[in-house]
C-alpha positions as CSV (number, residue, x, y, z in Angstrom):
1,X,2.1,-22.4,8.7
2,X,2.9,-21.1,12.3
3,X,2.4,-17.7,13.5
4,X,5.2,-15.1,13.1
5,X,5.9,-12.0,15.3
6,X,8.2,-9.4,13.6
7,X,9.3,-6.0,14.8
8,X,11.1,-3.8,13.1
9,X,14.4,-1.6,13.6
10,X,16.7,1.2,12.2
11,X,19.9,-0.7,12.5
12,X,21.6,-3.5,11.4
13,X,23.0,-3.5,14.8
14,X,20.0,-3.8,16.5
15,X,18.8,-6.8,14.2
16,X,22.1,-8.6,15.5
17,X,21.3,-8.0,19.1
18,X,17.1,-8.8,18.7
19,X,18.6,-12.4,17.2
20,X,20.8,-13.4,20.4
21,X,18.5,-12.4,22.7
22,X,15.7,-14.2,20.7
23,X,18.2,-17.1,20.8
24,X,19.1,-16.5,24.7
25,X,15.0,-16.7,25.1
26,X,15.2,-20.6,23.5
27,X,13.9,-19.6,19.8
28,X,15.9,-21.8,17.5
29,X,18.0,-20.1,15.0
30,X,16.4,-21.7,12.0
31,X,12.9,-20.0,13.4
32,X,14.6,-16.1,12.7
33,X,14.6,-14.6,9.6
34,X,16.2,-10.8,9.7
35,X,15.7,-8.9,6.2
36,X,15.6,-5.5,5.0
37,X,11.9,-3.9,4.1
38,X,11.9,-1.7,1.2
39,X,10.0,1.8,0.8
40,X,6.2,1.0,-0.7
41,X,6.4,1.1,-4.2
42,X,9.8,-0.5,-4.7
43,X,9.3,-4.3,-4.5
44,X,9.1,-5.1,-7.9
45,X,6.4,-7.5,-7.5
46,X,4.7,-6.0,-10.8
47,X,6.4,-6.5,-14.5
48,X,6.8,-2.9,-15.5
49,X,8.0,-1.8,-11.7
50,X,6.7,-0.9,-8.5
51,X,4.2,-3.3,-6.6
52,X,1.2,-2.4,-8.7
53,X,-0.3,-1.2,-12.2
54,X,-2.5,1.1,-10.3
55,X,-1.9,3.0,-6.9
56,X,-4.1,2.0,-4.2
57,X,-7.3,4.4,-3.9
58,X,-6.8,5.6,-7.3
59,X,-9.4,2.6,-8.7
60,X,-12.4,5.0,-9.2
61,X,-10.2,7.6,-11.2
62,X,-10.6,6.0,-14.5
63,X,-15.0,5.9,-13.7
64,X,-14.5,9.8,-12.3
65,X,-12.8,10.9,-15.2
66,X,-15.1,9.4,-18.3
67,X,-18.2,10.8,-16.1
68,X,-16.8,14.4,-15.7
69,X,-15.8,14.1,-19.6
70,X,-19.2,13.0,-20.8
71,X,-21.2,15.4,-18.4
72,X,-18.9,18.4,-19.6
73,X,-18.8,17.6,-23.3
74,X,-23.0,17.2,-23.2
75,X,-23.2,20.3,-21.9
76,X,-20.1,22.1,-23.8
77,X,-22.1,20.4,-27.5
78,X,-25.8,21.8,-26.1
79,X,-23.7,25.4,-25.1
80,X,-21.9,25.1,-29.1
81,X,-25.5,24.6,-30.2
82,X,-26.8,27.3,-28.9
83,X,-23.9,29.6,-30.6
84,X,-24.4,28.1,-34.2
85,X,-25.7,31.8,-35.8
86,X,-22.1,33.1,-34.1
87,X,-19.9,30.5,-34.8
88,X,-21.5,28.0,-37.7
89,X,-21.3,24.3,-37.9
90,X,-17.8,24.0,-35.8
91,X,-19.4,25.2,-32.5
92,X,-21.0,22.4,-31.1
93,X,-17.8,20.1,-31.9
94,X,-15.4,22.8,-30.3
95,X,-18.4,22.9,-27.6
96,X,-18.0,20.0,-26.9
97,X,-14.3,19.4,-27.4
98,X,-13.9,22.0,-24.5
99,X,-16.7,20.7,-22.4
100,X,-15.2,17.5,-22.4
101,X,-12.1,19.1,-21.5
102,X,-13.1,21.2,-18.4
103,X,-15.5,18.4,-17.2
104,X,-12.4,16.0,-16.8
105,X,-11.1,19.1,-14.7
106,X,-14.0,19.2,-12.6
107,X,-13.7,15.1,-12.1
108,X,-10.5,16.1,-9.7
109,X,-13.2,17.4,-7.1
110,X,-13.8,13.8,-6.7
111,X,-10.7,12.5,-5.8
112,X,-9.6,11.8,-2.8
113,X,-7.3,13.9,-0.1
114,X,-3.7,12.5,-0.2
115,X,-4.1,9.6,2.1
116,X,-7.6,9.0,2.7
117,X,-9.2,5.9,3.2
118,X,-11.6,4.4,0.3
119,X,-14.4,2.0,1.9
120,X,-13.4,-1.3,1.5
121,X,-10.3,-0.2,-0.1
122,X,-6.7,-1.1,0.4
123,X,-5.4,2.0,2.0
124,X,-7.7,1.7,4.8
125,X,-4.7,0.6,6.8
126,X,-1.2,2.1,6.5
127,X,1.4,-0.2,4.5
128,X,4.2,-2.1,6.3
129,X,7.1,0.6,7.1
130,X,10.3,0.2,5.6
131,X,13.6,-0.9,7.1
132,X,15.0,-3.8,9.1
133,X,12.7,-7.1,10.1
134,X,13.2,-9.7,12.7
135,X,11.2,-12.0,12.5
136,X,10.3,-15.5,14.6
137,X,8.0,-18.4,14.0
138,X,6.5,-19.7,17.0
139,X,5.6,-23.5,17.0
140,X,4.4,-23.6,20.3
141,X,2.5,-20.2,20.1
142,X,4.5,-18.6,22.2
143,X,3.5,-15.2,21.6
144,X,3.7,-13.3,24.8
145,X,7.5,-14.4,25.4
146,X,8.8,-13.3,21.4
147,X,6.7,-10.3,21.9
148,X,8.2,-9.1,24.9
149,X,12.0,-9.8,24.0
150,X,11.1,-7.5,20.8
151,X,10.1,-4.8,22.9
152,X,12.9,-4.8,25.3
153,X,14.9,-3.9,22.5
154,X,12.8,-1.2,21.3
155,X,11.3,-2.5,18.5
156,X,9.3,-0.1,16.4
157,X,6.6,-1.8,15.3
158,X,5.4,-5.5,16.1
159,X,3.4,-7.6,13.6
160,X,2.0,-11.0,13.6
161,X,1.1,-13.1,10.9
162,X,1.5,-16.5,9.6
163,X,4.0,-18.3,7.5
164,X,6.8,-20.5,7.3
165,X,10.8,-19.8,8.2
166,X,13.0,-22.7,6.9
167,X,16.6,-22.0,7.8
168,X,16.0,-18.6,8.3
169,X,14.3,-17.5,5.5
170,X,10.5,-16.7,5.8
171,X,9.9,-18.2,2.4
172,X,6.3,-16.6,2.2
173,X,6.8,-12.9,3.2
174,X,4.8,-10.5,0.8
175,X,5.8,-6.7,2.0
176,X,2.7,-5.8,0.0
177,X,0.5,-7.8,2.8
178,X,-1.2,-5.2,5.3
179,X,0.7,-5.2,8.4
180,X,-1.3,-7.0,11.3
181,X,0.3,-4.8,14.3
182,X,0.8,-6.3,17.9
183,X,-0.3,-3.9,20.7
């Protein structure tokens, strides 16, 4: 594995010119890879679609939901108790039927705001940004020089990582790897 700086672009056009003048700086051509990014969520890296079975931060939902469900229908069965001279043997299930039902509603309180970080969780950075990708392996650890030919030519963003290009194809790349961004 060597380390790889990337940067991305809008245009195919750009791509094109981001590979000469990485070629006019000495990279060999087999070191570039240039590919196309897609939006999060439409890798297909998971059997049924998408990139995952669940979205990232929603891992506590299905815990949130069976609390605010048990805590609602407790106190919706103790309520129908309470009205058995009204409403005879049926109230505490129906109790606790709609308990159950409005204590899942109140579990929503817990979620989180569109966007926002879980501790420890994997939206604590944002994900890679879709579109074109240059990318260059650097033997030698050139860094400084790749890094500074990307942002001549306005690259958006500029990530490292490590990995392998053969021929021009960086056989490891996982778009659903957190983006490691150069500054």
């Amino acid at each position: 594995m060597t380390t790889i700086i990337a940067g991305h672009f809008q245009l195919q056009d750009q791509v094109d010119s981001a590979r000469q003048a990485l070629l006019d700086a000495g990279f060999p051509n087999d070191g570039i890879s240039a590919f196309y990014v897609s939006q999060p969520g439409q890798h297909a890296t998971h059997e049924l679609g998408g990139d995952r079975d669940k979205s990232p931060g929603a891992k506590d939902t299905p815990e949130g939901l069976a609390k605010g469900a048990a805590t609602g229908g407790a106190i919706g069965a103790a309520i129908g108790a309470a009205t058995v001279p009204l409403t005879g043997p049926i109230g505490p299930v129906v109790g606790g039927l709609v308990g159950a039902h409005v204590g899942s509603l109140y579990s929503f309180s817990e979620m989180k705001d569109k966007g926002e970080p879980e501790q420890g969780g994997e939206n604590t950075v944002e994900p890679r940004s879709p579109g074109m990708m240059i990318a260059v392996a650097l033997p030698d650890g050139d860094e400084g020089r790749a890094v500074q030919v990307l942002r001549d030519l306005g690259a958006n963003r500029i990530e490292k990582a490590e990995g392998t290009i053969t021929n021009g194809d960086w056989k490891d790349f996982d778009p659903l790897s957190l983006p490691h961004l150069v500054s």
